[in-house]
C-alpha positions as CSV (number, residue, x, y, z in Angstrom):
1,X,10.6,164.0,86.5
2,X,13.6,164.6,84.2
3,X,12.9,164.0,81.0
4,X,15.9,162.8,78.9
5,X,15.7,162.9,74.9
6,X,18.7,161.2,73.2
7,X,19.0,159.3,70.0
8,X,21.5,156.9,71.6
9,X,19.8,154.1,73.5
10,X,23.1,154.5,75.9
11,X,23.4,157.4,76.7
12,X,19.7,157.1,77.6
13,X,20.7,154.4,79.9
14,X,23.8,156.4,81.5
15,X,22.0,159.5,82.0
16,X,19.3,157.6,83.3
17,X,21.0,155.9,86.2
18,X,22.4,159.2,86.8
19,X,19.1,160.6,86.9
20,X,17.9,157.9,89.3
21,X,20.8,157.6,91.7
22,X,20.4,161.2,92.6
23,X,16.9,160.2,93.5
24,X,15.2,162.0,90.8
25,X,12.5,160.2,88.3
26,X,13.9,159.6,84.3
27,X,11.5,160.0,81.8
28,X,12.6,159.1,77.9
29,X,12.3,160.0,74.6
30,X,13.8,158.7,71.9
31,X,13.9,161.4,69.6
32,X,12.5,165.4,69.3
33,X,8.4,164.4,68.2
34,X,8.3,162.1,71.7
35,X,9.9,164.6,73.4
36,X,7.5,167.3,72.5
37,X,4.6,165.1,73.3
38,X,6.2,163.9,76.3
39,X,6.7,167.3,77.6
40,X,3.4,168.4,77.0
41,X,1.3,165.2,79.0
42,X,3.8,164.8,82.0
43,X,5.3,168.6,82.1
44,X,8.9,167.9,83.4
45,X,10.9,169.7,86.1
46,X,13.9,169.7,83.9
47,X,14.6,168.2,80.1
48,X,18.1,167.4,79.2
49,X,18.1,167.5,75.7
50,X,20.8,166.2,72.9
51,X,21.0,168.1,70.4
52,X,22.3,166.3,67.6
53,X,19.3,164.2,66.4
54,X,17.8,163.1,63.2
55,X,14.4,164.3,62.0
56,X,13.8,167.2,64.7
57,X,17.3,168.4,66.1
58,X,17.3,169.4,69.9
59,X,17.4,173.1,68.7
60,X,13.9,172.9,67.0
61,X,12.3,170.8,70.4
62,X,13.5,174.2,72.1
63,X,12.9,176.7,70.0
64,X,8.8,174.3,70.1
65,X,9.0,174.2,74.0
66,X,9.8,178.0,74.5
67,X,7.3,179.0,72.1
68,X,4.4,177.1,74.1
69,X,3.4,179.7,76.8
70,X,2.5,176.5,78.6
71,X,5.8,174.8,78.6
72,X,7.9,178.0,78.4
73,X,9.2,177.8,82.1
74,X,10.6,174.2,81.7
75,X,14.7,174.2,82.1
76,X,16.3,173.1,79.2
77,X,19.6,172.0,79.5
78,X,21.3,171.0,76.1
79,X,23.8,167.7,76.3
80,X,26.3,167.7,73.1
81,X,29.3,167.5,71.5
82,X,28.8,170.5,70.1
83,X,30.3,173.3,71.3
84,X,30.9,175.7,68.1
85,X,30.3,179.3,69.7
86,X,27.4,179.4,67.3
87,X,26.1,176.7,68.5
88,X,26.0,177.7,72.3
89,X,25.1,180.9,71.2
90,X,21.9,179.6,69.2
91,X,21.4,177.7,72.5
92,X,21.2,180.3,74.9
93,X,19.0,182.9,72.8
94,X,16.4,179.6,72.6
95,X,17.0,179.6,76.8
96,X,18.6,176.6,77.0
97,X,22.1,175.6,78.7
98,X,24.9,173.6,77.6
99,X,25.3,171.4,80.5
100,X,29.1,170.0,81.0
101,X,28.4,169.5,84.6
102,X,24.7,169.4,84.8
103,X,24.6,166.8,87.9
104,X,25.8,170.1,89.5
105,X,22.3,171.9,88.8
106,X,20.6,168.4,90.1
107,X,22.2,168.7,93.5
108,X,21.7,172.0,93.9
């Protein structure tokens, strides 16, 4: 399963279908508290994760994951606008990836 946590009920629905058609199973969260709680009961092959969100931004629901020895191991790969070298760079020490072309790493 590929858990996908957006704000945006569209893009929810878009990455979705994208999920879907490549014959993989979409999970959703609608923000970073589901998505922790989400990820902890079904443990996700791979969480695409906005990062731009109110409340809990997708930085925090990394930095949560990767601190849980239990959850550590699950891919993280961050879907944004942003793209500030700070940002990516705050990204990758949490061990995420910004994903431009992430339908790459699901056909791989």
């Amino acid at each position: 399963m590929i858990l996908i946590v957006d704000d945006n009920p569209e893009n929810l629905g878009v990455l979705g279908d994208m999920v879907a058609i490549n014959g993989y199973i979409p999970g959703f969260a609608p923000n970073g508290v589901t998505a922790l709680a989400a990820i902890k009961k079904k443990h996700p092959d791979l969480v695409l994760l906005d990062v731009m969100m109110p409340d809990m931004d997708g930085f925090e629901v990394c930095r949560r994951l990767k601190q849980d020895a239990t959850l550590a191991d699950i891919p993280v790969i961050f879907l944004t606008a942003k793209t500030e070298k700070d940002d990516v760079i705050a990204g990758l020490e949490l061990g995420a990836i910004f994903g431009r072309h992430w339908m790459n790493f699901l056909s791989s």
